[in-house]
Each structure stands twice: as structure tokens, then as C-alpha cells.
C-alpha positions as CSV (number, residue, x, y, z in Angstrom):
1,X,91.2,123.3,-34.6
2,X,91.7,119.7,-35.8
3,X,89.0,118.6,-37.5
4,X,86.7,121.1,-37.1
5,X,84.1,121.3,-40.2
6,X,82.7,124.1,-42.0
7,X,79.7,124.0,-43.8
8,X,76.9,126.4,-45.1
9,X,74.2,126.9,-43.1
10,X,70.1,126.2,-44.0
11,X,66.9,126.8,-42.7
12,X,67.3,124.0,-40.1
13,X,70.2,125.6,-38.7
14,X,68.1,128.8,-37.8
15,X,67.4,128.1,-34.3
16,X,70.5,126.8,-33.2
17,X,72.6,130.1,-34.9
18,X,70.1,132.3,-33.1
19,X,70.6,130.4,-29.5
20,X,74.2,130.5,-30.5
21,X,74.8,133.7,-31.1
22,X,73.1,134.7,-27.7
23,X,75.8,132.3,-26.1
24,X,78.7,133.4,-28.2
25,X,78.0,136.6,-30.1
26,X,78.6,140.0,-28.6
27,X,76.3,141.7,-27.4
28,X,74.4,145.0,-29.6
29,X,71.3,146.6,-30.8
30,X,70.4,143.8,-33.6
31,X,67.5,142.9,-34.0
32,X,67.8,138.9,-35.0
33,X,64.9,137.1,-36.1
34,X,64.5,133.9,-37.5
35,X,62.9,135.0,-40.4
36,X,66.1,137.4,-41.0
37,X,68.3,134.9,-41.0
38,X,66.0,132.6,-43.4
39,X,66.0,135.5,-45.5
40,X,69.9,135.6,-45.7
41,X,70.4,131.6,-46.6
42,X,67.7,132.0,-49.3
43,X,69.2,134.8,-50.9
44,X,72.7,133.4,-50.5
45,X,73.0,130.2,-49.4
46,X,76.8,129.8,-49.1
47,X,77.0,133.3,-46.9
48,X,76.0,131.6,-43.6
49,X,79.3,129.4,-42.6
50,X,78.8,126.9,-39.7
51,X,81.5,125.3,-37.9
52,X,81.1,122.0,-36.0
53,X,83.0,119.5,-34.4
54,X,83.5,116.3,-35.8
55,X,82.4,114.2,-32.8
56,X,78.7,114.6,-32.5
57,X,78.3,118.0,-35.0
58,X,78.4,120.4,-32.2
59,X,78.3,124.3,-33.3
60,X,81.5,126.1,-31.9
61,X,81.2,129.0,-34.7
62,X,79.7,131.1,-37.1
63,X,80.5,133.9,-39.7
64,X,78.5,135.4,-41.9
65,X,80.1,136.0,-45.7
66,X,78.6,138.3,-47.6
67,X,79.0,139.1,-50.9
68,X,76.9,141.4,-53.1
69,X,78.4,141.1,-56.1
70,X,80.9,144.4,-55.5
71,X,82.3,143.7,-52.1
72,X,82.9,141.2,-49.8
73,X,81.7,141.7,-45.8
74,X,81.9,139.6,-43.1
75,X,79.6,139.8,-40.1
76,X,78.7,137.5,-36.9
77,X,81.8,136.0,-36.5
78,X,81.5,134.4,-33.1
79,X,83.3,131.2,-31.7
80,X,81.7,129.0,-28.8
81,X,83.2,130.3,-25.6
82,X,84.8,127.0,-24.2
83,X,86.3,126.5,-27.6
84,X,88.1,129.3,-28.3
85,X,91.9,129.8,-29.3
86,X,91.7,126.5,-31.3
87,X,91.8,128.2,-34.3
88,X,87.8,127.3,-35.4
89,X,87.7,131.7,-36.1
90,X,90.8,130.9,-38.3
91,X,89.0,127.8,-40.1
92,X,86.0,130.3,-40.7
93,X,87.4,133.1,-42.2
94,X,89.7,130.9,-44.4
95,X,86.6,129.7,-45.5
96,X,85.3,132.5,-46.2
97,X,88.3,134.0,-47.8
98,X,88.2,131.4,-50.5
99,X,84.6,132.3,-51.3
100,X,85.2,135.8,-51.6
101,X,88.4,134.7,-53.9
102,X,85.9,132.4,-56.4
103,X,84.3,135.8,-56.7
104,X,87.2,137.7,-57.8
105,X,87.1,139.9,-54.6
106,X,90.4,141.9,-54.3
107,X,89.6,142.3,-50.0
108,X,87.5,141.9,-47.3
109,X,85.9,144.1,-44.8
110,X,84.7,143.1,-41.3
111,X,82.3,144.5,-39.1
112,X,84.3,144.4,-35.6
113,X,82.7,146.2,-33.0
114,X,85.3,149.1,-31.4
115,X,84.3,148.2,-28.4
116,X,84.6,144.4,-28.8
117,X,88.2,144.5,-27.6
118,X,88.1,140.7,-26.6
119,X,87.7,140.2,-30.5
120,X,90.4,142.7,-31.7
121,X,93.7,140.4,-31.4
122,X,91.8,137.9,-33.2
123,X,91.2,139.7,-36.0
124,X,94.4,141.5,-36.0
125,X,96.3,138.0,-36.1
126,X,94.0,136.8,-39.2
127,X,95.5,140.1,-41.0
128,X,92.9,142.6,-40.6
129,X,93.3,146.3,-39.4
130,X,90.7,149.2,-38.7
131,X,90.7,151.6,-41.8
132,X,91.1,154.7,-40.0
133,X,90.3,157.0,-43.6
134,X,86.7,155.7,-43.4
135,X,84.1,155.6,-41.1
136,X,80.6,153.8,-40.7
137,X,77.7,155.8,-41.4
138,X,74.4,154.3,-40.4
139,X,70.9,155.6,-40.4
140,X,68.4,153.9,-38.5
141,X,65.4,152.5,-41.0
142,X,61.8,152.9,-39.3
């Protein structure tokens, strides 16, 4: 999208990510809090990426770029649903992609939902693909 800026996200932006994401996230068993996502931007404070329009600052997008200092993951990528195919997931993980890049990172995983087929193509067309050798393990933490 033309114009469209990315920034990292603060404190401040908490509440607005959290009503976003129930907008334009897909929907699973997270459990999102604000002091979660506070958490994250103190820890790292270039891993939450915001995008917003020019005119006004309105958030059409978010992605979450996480680096631990071995790998490089990206979560919450979700894109405002009026403003989709403008290419605002395209701005975020380019933005993201240069982060990882400052950090020497040699790739990129995604967390992409199977069944979050709406999100598939647009992944696919940025140049990821499911790694079918590996699978997600998860334990539940109590």
C-alpha cells in the first residue's frame, strides 16, 4: 500500500492491538492480555510492528517479530479487513525481514494456522512454505 507506515509498537498502542486483533486476527485459544503484550515491547521493543495509514494514523496491521537471539519467528500477522490486498502484510513482513537481517538471521519461521486458509496465499506469495519435515509440538503450561 502507498504510504502506509510501519512503526514499533509501545505501551500506548496496547489497547488498540488487542481491539485490533479481535477485529482482524484469526480466531484461537490465546490468551491475550494487556499485560502480555506490555511484556513483549519491554523485552523487545522493535518486535511489535504497527502499520498505519498516513492520513489520520489509522491501524490496518500488525506482526509480531521475534527474535531471540537464535531464530527469528513471526506471529500475529493480521491486516485490517477493509484494507486488505494493498500490500500493508507485504510492507510488514519486509519490515520485519530487515530486522531479522540486522541480526544475521539466515530465515524466518511463521506461525500460520493450518486451518487459516484465508491467510495461506498470502504467505505463500511473500515466499514462505509449510516445512513438512517438522512439526509443532506444544504442551499446555498450567
Amino acid at each position: 500500500m502507498r504510504g502506509v507506515k510501519i512503526r514499533c509498537g509501545g505501551p500506548d498502542d496496547v489497547p488498540d492491538v488487542l481491539a485490533f486483533w479481535l477485529l482482524a486476527a484469526e480466531g484461537t485459544d490465546r490468551h491475550d492480555s494487556p499485560d502480555k503484550v506490555v511484556a513483549l515491547v519491554e523485552r523487545d521493543p522493535e518486535a511489535l510492528l504497527v502499520a498505519e495509514l498516513p492520513d489520520g494514523g489509522e491501524l490496518v496491521g500488525t506482526l509480531i517479530a521475534g527474535w531471540d537471539g537464535w531464530r527469528a519467528h513471526l506471529y500475529r500477522l493480521a491486516v485490517h479487513p477493509g484494507h486488505r490486498r494493498q500490500g500493508i502484510a507485504t510492507a510488514l513482513l519486509a519490515a520485519a525481514e530487515a530486522r531479522f537481517a540486522a541480526f544475521g538471521a539466515f530465515r524466518a519461521d511463521a506461525m500460520v494456522l493450518e486451518d487459516n486458509v484465508l491467510a495461506h496465499p498470502a504467505w505463500s506469495a511473500a515466499g514462505y512454505a509449510p516445512q513438512p519435515e517438522w512439526s509443532r509440538w506444544v504442551k499446555p503450561l498450567t
